[in-house]
Short mmCIF file of the C-alpha atoms (twelve columns), coordinates in Angstrom:
data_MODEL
# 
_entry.id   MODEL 
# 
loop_
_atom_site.group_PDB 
_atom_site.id 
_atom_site.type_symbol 
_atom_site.label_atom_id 
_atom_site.label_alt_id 
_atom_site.label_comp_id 
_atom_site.label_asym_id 
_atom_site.label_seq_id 
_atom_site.Cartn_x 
_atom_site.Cartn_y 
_atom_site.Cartn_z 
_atom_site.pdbx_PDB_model_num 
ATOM 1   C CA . UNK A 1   0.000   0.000   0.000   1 
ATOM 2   C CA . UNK A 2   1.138   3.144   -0.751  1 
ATOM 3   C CA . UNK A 3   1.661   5.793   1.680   1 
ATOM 4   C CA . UNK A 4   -1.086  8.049   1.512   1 
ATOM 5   C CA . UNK A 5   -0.861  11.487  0.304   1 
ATOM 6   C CA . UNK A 6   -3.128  13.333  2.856   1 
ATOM 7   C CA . UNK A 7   -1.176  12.062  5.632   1 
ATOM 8   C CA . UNK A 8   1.090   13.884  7.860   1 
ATOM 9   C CA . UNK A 9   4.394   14.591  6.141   1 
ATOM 10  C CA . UNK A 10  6.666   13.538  8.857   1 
ATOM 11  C CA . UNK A 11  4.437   9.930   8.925   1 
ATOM 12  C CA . UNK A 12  4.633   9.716   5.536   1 
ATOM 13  C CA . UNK A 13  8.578   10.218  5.103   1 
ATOM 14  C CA . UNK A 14  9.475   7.661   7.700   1 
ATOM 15  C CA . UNK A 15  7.064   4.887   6.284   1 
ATOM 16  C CA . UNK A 16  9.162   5.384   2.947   1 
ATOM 17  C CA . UNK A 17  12.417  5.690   4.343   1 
ATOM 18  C CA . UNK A 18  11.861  2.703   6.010   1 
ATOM 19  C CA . UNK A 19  10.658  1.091   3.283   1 
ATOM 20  C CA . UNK A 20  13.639  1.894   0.708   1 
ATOM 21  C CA . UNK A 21  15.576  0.882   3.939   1 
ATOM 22  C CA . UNK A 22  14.228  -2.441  3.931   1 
ATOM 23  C CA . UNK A 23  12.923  -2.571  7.505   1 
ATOM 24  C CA . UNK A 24  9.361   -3.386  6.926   1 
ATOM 25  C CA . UNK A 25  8.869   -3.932  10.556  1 
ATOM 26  C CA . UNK A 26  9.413   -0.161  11.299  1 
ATOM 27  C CA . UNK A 27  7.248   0.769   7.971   1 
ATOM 28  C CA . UNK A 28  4.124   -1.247  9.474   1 
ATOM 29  C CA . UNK A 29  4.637   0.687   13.000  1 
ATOM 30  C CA . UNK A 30  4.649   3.837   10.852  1 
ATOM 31  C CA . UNK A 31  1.248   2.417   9.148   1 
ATOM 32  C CA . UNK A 32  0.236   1.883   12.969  1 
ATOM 33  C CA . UNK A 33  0.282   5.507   13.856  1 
ATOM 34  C CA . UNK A 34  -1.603  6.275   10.788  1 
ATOM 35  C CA . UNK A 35  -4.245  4.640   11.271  1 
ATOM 36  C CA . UNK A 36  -4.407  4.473   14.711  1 
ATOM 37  C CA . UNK A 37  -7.000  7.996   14.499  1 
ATOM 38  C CA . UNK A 38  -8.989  5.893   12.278  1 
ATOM 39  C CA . UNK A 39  -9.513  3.203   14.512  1 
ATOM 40  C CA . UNK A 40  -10.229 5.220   17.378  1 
ATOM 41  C CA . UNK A 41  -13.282 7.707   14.648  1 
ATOM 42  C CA . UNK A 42  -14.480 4.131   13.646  1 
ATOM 43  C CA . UNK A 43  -15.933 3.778   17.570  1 
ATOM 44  C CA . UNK A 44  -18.645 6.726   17.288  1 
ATOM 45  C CA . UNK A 45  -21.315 7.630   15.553  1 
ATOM 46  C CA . UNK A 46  -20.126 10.083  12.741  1 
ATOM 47  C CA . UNK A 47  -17.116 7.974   11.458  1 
ATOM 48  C CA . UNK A 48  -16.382 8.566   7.785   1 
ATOM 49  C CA . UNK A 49  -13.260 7.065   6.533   1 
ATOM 50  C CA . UNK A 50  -11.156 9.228   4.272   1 
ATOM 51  C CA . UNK A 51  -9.921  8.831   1.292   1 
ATOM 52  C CA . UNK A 52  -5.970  8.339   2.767   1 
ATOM 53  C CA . UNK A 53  -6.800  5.510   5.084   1 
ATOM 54  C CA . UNK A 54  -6.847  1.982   4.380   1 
ATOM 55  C CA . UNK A 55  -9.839  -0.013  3.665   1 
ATOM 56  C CA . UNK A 56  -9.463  -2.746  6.320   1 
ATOM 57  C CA . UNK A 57  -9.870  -2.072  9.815   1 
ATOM 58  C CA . UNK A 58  -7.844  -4.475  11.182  1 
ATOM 59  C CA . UNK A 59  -10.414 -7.339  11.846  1 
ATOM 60  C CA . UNK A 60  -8.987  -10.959 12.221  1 
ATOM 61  C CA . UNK A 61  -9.579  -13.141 9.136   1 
ATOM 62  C CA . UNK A 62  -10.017 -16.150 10.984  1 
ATOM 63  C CA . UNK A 63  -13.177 -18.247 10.731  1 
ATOM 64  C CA . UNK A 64  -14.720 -15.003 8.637   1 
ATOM 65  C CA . UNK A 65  -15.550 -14.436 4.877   1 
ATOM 66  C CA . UNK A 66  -13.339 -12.146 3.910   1 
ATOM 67  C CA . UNK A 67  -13.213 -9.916  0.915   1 
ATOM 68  C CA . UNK A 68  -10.190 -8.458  -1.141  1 
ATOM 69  C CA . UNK A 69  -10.766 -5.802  -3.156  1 
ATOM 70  C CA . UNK A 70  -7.832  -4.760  -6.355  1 
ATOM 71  C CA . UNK A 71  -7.959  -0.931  -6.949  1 
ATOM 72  C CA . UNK A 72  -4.926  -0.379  -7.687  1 
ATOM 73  C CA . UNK A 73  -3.243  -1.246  -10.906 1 
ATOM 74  C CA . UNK A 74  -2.573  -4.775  -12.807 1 
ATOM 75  C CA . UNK A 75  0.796   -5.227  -11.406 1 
ATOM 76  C CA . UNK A 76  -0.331  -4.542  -8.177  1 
ATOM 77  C CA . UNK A 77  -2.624  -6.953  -8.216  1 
ATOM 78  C CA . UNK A 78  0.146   -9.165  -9.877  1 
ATOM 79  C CA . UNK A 79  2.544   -8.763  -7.173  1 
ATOM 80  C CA . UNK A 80  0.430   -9.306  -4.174  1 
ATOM 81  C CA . UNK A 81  -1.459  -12.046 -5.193  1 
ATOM 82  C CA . UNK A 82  0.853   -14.145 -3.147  1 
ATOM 83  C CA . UNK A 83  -0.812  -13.459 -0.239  1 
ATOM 84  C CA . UNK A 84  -4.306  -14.177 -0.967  1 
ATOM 85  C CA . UNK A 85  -3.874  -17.931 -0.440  1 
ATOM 86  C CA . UNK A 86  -2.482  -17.308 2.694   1 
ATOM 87  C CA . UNK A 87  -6.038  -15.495 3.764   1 
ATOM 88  C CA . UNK A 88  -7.796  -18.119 2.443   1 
ATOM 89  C CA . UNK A 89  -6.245  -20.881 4.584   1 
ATOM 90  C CA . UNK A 90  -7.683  -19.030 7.407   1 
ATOM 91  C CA . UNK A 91  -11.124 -17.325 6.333   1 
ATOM 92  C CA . UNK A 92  -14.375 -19.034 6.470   1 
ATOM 93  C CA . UNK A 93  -14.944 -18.111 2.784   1 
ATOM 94  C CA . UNK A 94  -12.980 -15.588 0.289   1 
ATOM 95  C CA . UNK A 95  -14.279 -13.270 -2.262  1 
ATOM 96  C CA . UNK A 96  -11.241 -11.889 -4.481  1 
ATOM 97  C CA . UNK A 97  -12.960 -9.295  -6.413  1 
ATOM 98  C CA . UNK A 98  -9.839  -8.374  -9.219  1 
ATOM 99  C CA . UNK A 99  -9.676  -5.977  -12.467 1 
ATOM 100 C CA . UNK A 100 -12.318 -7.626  -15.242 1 
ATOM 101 C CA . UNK A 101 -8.999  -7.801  -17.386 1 
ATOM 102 C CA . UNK A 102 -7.606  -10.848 -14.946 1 
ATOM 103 C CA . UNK A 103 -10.653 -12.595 -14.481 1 
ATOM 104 C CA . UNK A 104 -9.683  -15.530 -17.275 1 
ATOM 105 C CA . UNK A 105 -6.196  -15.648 -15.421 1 
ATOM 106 C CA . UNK A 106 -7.558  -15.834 -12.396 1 
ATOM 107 C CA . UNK A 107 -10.737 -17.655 -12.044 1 
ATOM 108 C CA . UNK A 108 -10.877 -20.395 -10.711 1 
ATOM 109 C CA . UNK A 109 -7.122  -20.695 -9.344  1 
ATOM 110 C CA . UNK A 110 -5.796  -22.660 -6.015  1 
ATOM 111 C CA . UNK A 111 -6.280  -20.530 -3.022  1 
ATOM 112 C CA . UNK A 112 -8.034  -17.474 -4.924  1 
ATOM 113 C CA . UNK A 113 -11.374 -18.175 -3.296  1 
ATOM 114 C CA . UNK A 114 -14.212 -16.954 -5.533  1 
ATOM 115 C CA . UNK A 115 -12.566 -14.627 -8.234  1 
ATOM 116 C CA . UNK A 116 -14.835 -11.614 -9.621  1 
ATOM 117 C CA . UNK A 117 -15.011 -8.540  -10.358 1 
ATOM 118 C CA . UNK A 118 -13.802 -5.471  -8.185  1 
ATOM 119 C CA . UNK A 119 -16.058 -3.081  -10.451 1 
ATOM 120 C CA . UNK A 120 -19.754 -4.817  -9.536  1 
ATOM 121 C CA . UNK A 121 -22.097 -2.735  -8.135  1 
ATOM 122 C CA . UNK A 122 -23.213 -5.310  -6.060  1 
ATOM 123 C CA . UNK A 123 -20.146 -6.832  -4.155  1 
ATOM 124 C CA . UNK A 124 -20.886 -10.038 -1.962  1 
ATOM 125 C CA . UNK A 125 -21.564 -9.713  1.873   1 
ATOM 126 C CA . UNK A 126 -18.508 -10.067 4.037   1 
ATOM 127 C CA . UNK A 127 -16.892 -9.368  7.701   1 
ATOM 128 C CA . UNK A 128 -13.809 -8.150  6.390   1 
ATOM 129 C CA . UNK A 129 -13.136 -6.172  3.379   1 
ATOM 130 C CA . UNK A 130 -9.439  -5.572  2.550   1 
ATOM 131 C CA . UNK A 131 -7.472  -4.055  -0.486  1 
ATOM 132 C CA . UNK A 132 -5.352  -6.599  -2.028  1 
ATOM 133 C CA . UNK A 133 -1.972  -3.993  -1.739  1 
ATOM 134 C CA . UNK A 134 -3.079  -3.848  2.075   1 
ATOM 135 C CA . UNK A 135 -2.501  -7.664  2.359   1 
ATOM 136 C CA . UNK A 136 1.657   -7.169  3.525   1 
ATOM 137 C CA . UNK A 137 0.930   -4.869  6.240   1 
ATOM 138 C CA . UNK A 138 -2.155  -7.218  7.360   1 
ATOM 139 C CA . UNK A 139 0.201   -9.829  7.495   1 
ATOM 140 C CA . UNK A 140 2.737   -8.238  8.761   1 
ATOM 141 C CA . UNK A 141 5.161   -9.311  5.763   1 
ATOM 142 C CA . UNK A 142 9.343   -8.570  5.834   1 
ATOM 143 C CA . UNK A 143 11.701  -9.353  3.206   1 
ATOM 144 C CA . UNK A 144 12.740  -12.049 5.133   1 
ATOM 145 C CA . UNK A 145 9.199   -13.778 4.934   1 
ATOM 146 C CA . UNK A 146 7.892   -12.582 1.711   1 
ATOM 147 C CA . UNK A 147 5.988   -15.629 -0.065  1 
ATOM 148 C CA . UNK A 148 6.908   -16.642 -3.789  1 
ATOM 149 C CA . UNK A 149 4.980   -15.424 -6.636  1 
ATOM 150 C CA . UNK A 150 1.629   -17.100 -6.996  1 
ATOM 151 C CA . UNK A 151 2.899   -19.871 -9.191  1 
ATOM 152 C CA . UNK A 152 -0.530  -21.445 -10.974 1 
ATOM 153 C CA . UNK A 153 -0.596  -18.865 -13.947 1 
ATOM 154 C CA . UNK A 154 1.717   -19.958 -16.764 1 
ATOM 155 C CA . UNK A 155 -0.086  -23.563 -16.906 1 
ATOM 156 C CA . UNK A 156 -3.499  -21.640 -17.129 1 
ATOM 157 C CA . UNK A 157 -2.034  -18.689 -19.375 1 
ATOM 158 C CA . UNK A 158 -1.180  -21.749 -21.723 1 
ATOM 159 C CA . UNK A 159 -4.100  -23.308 -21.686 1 
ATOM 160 C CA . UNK A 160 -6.216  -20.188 -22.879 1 
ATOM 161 C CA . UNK A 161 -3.883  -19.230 -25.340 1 
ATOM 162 C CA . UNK A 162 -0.455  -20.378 -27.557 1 
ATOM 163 C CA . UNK A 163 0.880   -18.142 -30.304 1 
ATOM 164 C CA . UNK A 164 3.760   -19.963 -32.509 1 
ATOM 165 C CA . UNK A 165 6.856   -17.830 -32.921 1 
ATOM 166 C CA . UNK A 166 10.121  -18.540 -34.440 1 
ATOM 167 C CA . UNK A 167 11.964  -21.978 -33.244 1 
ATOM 168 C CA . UNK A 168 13.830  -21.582 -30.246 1 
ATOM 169 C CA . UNK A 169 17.151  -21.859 -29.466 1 
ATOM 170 C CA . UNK A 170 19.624  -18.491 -31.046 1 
ATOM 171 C CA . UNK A 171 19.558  -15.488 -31.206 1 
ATOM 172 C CA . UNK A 172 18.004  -15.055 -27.704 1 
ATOM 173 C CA . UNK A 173 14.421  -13.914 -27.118 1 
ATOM 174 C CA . UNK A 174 14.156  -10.504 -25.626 1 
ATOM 175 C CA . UNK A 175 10.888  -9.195  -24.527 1 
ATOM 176 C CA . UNK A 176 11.111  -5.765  -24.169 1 
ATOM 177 C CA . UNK A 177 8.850   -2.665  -22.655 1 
ATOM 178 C CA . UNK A 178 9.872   0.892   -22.857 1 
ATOM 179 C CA . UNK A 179 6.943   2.894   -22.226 1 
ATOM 180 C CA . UNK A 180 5.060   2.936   -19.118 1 
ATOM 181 C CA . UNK A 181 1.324   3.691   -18.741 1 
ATOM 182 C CA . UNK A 182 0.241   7.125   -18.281 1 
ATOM 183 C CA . UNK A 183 0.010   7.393   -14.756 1 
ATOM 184 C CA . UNK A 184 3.304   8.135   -14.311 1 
ATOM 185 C CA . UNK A 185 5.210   8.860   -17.718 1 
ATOM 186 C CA . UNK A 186 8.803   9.356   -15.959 1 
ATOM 187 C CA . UNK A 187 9.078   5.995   -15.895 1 
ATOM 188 C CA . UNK A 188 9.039   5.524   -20.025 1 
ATOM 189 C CA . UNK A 189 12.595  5.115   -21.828 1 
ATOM 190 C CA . UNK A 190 12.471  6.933   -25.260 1 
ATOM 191 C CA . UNK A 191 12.807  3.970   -27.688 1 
ATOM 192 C CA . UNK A 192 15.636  5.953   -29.305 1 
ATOM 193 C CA . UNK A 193 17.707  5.562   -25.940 1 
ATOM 194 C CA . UNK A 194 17.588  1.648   -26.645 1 
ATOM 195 C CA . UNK A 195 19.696  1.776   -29.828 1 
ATOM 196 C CA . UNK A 196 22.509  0.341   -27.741 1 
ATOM 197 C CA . UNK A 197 20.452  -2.632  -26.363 1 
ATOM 198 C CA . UNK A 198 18.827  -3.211  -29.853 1 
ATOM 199 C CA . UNK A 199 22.679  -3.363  -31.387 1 
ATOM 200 C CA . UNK A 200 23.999  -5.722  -29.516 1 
ATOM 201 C CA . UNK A 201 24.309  -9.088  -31.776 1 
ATOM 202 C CA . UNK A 202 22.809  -12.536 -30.739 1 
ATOM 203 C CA . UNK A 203 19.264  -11.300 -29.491 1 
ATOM 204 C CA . UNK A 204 15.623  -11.026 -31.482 1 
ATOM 205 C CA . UNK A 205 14.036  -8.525  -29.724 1 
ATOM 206 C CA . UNK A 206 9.522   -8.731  -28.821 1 
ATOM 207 C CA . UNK A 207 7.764   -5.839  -28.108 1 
ATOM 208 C CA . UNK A 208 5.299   -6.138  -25.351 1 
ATOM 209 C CA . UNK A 209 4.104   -2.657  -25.576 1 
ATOM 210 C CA . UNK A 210 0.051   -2.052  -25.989 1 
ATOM 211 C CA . UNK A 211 -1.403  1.527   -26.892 1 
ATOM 212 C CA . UNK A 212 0.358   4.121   -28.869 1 
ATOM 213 C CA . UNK A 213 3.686   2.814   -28.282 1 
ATOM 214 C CA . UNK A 214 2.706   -0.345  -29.641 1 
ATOM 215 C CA . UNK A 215 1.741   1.932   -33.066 1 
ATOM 216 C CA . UNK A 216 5.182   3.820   -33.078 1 
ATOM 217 C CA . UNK A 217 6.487   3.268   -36.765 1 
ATOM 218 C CA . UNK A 218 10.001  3.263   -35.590 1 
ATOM 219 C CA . UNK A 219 9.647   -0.272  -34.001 1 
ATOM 220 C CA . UNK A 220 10.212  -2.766  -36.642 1 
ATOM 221 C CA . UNK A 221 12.899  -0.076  -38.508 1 
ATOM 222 C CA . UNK A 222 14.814  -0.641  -35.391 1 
ATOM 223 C CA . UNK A 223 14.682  -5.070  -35.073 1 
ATOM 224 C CA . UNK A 224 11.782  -5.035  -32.438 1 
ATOM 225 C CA . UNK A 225 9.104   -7.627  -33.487 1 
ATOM 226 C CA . UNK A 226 5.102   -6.268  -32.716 1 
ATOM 227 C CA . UNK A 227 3.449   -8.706  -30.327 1 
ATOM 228 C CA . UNK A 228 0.838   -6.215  -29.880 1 
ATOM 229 C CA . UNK A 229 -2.059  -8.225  -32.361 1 
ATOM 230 C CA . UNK A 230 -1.301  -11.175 -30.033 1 
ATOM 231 C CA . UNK A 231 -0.663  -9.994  -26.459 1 
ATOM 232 C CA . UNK A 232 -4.011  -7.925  -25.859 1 
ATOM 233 C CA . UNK A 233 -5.072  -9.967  -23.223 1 
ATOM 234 C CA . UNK A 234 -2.774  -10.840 -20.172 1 
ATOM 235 C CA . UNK A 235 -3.146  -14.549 -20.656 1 
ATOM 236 C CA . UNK A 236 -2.017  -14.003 -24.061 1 
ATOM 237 C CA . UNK A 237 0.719   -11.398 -23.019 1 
ATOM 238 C CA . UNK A 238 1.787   -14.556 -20.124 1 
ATOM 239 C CA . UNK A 239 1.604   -16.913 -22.722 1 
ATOM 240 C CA . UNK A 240 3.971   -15.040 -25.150 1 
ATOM 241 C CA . UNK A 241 6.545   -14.086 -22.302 1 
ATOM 242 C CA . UNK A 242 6.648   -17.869 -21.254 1 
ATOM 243 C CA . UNK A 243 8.703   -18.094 -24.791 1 
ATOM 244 C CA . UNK A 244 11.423  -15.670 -24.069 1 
ATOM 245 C CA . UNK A 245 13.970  -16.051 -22.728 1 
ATOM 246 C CA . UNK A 246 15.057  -12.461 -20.560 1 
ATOM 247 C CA . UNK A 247 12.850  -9.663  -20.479 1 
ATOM 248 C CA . UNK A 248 13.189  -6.034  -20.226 1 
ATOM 249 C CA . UNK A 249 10.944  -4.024  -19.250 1 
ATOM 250 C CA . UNK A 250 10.180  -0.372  -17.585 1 
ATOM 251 C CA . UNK A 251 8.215   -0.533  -14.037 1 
ATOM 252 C CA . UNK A 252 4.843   -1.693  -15.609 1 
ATOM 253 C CA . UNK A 253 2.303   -4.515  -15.733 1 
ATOM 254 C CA . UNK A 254 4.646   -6.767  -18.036 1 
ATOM 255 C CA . UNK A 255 7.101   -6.808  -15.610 1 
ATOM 256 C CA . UNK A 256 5.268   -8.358  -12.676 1 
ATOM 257 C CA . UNK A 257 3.777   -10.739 -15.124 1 
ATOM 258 C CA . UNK A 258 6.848   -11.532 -16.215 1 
ATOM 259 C CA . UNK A 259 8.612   -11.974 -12.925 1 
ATOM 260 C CA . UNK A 260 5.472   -14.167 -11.736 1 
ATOM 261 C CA . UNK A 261 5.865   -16.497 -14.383 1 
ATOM 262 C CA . UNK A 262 9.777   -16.911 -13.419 1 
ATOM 263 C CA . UNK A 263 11.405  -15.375 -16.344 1 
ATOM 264 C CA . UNK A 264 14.339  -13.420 -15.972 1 
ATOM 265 C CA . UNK A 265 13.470  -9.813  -16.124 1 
ATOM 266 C CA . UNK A 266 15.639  -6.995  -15.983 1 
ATOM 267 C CA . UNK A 267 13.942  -4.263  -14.507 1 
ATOM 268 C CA . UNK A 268 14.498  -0.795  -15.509 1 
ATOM 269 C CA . UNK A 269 13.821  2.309   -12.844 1 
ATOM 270 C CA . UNK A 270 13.305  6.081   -12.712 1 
ATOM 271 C CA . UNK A 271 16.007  7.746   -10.005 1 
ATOM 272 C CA . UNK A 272 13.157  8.251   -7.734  1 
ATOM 273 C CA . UNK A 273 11.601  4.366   -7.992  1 
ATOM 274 C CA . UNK A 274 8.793   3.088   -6.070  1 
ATOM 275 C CA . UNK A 275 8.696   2.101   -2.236  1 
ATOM 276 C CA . UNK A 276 8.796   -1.295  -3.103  1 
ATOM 277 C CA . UNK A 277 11.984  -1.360  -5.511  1 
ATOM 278 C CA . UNK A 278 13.923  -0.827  -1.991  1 
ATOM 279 C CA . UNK A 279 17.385  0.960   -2.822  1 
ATOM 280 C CA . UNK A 280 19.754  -1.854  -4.062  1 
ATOM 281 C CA . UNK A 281 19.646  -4.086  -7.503  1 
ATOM 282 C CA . UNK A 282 17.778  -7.257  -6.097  1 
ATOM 283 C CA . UNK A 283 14.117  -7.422  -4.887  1 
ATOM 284 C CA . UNK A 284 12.939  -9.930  -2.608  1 
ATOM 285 C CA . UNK A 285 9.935   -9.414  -4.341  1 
ATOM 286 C CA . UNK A 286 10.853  -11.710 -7.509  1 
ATOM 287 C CA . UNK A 287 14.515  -13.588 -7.481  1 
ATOM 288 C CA . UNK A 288 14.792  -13.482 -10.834 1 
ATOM 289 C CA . UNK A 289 14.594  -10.153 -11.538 1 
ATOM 290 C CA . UNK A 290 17.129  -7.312  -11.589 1 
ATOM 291 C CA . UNK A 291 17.290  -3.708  -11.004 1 
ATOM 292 C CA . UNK A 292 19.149  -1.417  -13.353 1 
ATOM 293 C CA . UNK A 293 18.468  2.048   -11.633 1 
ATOM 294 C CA . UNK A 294 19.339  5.631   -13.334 1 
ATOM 295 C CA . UNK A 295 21.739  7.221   -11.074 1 
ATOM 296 C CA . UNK A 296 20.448  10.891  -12.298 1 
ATOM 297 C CA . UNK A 297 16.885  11.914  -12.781 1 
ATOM 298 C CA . UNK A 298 16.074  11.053  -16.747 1 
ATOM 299 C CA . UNK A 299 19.723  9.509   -17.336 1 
ATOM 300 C CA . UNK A 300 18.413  6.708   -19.257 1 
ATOM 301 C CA . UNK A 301 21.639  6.544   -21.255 1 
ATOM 302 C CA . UNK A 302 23.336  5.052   -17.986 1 
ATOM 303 C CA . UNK A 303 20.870  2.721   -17.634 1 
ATOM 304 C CA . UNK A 304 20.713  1.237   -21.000 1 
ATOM 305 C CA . UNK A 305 24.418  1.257   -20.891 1 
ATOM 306 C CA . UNK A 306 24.747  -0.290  -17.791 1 
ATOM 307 C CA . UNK A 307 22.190  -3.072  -18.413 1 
ATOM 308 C CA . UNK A 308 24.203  -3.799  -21.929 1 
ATOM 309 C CA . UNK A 309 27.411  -4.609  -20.189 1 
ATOM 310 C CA . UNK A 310 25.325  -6.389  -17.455 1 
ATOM 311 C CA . UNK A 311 24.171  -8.717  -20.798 1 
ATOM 312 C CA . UNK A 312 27.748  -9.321  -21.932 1 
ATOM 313 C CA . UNK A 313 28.652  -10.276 -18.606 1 
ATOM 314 C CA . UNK A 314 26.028  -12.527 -18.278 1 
# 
């Protein structure tokens, strides 16, 4: 979960620094004290919660049907899916309500409870209602304890759907994504700045890229294969990263999705990254990813270089 905006600024800057820091222990504390005033409004009569404060309000999940609610974006939901089976194995019942995009991933999965949608109008009853980024402070997650990826999805992403691409084997297959969503455009690489990546000799390079990147003309002039007639739907997208072998991608959907599946994925971040990129170039997050971070605001030049000699290294 995210540290919310309306909260006070001295709250808010140790959650994060704790949180780049590593020490999730001190980060949950930190969530303590924020929500602490909530708890205490929820007793009366006029409680309203705002729109800074978490959904749950820390009820057990024990021997009660819970519900998890994804508002947050596709990756979020991607990366804290892990935890939902461990809610289930102590709920009465579970209703995962998700984005209506996951719902043929998801449906009908070990430990997912009933999957549905998060945007009904008419959500089933429960005792608890949680959001699903909420899930590692409910828990009370660290690095140390962090559960796997949820590991059922590349079996079902097959299943649903199997494009045929070149025979394996050389050059290497490179899935790639440069441009982030809008929600945060900093984190988009101009596909220009990959020249050095797309150079390099022995790789076939995939774009995973939806939208107008997906549309740029410059792709195929510059060796990127378009995916983007094939990968509109995230089984398909899983399906098509289960054949490559690396991917690179911006902070976005495709990464997650990648790093579920258990493909190696170099991960490429803004100076400023998220909370949950931490401050060093492995995640506990995903093992086999890495972190190539610029080392100046918009220095993607470093990056790209950086990540090319990582390749030649091996």
């Amino acid at each position: 979960m995210k540290p919310p905006p309306a909260q006070p600024p001295e709250i808010g800057a140790a959650w994060l620094a704790a949180m780049r820091a590593g020490d999730w222990e001190q980060a949950w504390r930190e969530t303590d004290r924020i929500e602490q005033p909530r708890r205490e409004r929820q007793r009366g009569s006029d409680f309203e919660r705002h729109p800074h404060e978490l959904i749950w309000d820390g009820t057990p999940f024990d021997g009660r049907v819970v519900r998890i609610r994804c508002l947050h974006g596709l990756g979020d939901t991607l990366q804290f899916l892990r935890f939902v089976p461990l809610v289930a194995e102590r709920a009465h019942a579970l209703h995962f309500l998700v984005q209506p995009a996951l719902i043929p991933l998801l449906q009908g999965l070990p430990g997912l409870g009933e999957v549905s949608t998060a945007w009904t109008d008419d959500p089933p009853p429960a005792h608890v209602e949680i959001e699903v980024m909420e899930l590692a402070y409910a828990l009370r997650a660290t690095a140390s304890s962090l559960p796997p990826p949820y590991p059922h999805l590349a079996q079902r992403a097959r299943a649903l759907c199997r494009m045929v691409l070149p025979e394996a084997g050389r050059p290497q297959r490179i899935g790639l994504l440069w441009a982030a969503s809008d929600w945060d455009p900093s984190r988009s690489i101009p596909l220009e700045a990959l020249e050095p990546l797309l150079s390099m000799p022995g790789l076939r390079f995939y774009s995973f890229q939806q939208g107008r990147a997906a549309e740029d003309p410059h792709v195929p002039a510059m060796g990127i294969t378009p995916l983007s007639r094939h990968t509109g739907s995230i089984e398909c997208a899983a399906s098509a990263l289960l054949d490559m072998d690396q991917v690179v991608a911006v902070d976005g959907m495709p990464a997650h999705l990648a790093a579920t599946l258990g493909i190696r994925t170099w991960l490429l971040l803004k100076h400023e990254a998220d909370w949950r990129w931490g401050s060093g170039d492995t995640t506990p997050w995903y093992p086999g990813m890495r972190l190539v971070r610029q080392e100046k605001a918009g220095n993607w030049k470093g990056v790209v270089g950086s990540l090319v000699t990582a390749l030649r290294t091996g």
